[in-house]
Kinemage of the C-alpha trace (Angstrom):
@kinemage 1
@onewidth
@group {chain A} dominant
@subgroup {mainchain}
@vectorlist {calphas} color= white
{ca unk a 1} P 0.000 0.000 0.000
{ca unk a 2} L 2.276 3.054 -1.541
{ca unk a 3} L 1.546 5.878 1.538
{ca unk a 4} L 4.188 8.020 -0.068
{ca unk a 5} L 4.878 9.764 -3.408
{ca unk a 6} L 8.500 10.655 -4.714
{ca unk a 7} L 9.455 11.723 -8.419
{ca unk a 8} L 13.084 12.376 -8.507
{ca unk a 9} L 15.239 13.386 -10.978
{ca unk a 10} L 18.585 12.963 -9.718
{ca unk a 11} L 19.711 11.831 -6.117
{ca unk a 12} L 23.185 12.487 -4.232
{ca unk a 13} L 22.062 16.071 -3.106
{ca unk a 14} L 22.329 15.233 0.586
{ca unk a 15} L 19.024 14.651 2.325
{ca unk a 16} L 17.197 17.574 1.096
{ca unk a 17} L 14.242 16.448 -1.567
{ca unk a 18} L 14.463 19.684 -3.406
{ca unk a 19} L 17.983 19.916 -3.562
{ca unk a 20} L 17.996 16.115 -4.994
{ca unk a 21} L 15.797 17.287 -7.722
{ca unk a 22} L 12.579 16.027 -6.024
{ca unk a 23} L 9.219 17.137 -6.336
{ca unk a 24} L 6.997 17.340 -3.726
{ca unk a 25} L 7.646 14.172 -1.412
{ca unk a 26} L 3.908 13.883 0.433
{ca unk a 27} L 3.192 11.415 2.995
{ca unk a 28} L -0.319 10.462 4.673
{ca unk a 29} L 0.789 11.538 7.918
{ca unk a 30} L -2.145 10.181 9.995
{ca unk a 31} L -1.095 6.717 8.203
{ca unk a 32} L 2.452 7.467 9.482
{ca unk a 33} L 1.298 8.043 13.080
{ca unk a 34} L -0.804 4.479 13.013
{ca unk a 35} L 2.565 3.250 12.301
{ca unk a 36} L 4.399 4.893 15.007
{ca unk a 37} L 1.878 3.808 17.068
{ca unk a 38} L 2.581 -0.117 16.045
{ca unk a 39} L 6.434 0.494 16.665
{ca unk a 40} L 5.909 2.046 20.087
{ca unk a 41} L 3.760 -0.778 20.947
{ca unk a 42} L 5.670 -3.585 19.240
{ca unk a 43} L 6.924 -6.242 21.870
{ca unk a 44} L 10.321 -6.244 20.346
{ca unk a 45} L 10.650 -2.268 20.814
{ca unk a 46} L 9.818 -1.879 24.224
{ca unk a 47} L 11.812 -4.968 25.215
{ca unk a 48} L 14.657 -2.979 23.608
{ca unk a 49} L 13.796 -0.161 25.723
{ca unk a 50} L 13.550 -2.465 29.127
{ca unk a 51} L 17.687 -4.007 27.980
{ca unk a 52} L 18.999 -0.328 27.504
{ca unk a 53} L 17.717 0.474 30.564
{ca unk a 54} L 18.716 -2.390 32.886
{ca unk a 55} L 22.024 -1.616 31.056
{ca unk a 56} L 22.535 1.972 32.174
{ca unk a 57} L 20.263 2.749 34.774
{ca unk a 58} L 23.230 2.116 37.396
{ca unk a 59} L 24.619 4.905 36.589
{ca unk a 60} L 21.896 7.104 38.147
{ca unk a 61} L 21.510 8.579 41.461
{ca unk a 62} L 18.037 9.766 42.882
{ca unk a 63} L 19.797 13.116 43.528
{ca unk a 64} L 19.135 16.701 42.719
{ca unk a 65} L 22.249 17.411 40.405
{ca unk a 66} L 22.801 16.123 37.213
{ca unk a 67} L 26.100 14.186 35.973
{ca unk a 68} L 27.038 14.692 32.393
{ca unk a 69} L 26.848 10.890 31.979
{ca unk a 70} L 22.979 11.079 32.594
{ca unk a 71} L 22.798 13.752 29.036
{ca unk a 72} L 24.997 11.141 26.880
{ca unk a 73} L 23.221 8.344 28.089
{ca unk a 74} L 20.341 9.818 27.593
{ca unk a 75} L 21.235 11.146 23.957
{ca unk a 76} L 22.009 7.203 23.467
{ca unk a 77} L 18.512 6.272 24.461
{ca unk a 78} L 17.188 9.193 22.115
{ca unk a 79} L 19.053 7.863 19.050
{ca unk a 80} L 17.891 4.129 20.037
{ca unk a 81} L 14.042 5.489 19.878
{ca unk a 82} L 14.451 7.045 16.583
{ca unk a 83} L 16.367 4.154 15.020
{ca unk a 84} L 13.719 2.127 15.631
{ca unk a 85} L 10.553 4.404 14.563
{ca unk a 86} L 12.414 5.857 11.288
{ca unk a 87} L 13.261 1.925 10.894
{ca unk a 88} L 9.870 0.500 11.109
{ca unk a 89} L 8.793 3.843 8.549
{ca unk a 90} L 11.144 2.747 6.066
{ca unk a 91} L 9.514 -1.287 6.036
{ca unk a 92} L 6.439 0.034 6.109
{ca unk a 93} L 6.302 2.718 4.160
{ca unk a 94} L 8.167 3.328 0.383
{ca unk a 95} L 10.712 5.707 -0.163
{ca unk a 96} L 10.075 7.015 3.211
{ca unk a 97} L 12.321 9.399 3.947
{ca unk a 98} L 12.199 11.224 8.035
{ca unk a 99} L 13.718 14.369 6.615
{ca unk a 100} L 11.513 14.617 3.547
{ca unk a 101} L 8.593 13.894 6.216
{ca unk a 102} L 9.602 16.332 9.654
{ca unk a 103} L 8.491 19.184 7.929
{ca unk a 104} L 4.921 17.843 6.747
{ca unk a 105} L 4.869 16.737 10.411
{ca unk a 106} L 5.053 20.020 12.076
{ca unk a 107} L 2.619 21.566 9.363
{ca unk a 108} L -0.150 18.687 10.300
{ca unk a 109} L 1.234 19.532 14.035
{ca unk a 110} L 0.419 23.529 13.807
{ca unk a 111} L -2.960 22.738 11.797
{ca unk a 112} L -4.103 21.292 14.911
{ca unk a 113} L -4.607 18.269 13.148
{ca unk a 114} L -2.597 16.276 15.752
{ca unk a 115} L -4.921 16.747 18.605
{ca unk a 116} L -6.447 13.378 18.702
{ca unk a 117} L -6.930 9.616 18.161
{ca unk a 118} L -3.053 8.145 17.521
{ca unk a 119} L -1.655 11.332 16.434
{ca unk a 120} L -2.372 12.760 19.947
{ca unk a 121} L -0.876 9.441 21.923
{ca unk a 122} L 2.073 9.470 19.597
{ca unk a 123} L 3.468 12.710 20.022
{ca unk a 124} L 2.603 12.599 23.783
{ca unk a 125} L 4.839 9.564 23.862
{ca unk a 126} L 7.389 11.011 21.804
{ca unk a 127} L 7.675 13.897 24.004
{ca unk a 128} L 8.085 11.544 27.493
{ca unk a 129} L 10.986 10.173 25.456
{ca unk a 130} L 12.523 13.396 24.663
{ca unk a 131} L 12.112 15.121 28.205
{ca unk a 132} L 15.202 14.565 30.326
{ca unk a 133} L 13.606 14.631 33.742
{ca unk a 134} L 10.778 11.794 32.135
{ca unk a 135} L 13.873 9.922 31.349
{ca unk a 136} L 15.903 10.490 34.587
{ca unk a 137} L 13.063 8.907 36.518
{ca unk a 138} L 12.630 5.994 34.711
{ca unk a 139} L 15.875 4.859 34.666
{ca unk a 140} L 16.033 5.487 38.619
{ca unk a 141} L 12.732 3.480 38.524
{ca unk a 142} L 14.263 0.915 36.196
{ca unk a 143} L 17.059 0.478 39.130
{ca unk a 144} L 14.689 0.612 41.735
{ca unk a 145} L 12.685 -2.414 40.421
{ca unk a 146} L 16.123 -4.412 39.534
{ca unk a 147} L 17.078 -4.142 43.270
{ca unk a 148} L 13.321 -5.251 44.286
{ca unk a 149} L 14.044 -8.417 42.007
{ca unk a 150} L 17.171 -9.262 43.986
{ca unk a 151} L 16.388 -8.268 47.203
{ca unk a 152} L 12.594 -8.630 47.349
């Protein structure tokens, strides 16, 4: 089921449609964000998410300040998330393309067209992902409930 539309001329003009000579590249973006959806919920994914974090949630201390560790492991757990979404995009969906499609995202975003149904969960998601303090506290949690296994 072709969700996207490319006509190119020429490619090799760095990730930039236009500059490769594209036309318009056009995605259904509510179709994207049922997709999303499925990755964020896919059994593989989060148990992904559950290893990094038994992995490096040692490293965290339920404590006020900040270590610079916390922002690169953090920044490692960002690039994990968006592996795996622009990944599962790319099976899914042909020719897709996450810098052809970020911009038609934050149009359907400011049309208020994201207020609802998947595209609403989605981007709420997203957003506990991205948010450092949302991600500070789960990894303490993630420790907290490792230590509960072995000393219950």
């Amino acid at each position: 089921q072709a969700r996207a539309q490319v006509r190119c001329a020429r490619s090799g003009a760095g990730s930039d449609p236009r500059a490769a000579g594209c036309e318009a590249m056009s995605f259904d973006v509510g179709y994207c964000f049922q997709v999303m959806m499925q990755c964020i919920d896919d059994p593989e994914f989060i148990a992904t998410r559950k290893r990094f974090e038994r992995e490096n949630c040692r490293e965290f201390e339920d404590q006020e300040e900040n270590k610079l560790s916390y922002t690169i492991i953090h920044n490692k757990y960002m690039q994990l998330i968006e592996m795996w979404i622009e990944g599962r995009m790319a099976q899914v969906i042909a020719d897709f393309s996450m810098d052809a499609f970020l911009p038609q995202l934050n149009d359907y975003i400011q049309s208020g067209n994201a207020d609802q149904g998947d595209a609403k969960k989605v981007i709420e998601i997203l957003n506990s992902f991205a948010d450092f303090l949302s991600f500070k506290e789960m990894m303490l949690d993630a420790c907290a409930n490792i230590f509960a296994e072995i000393d219950p």
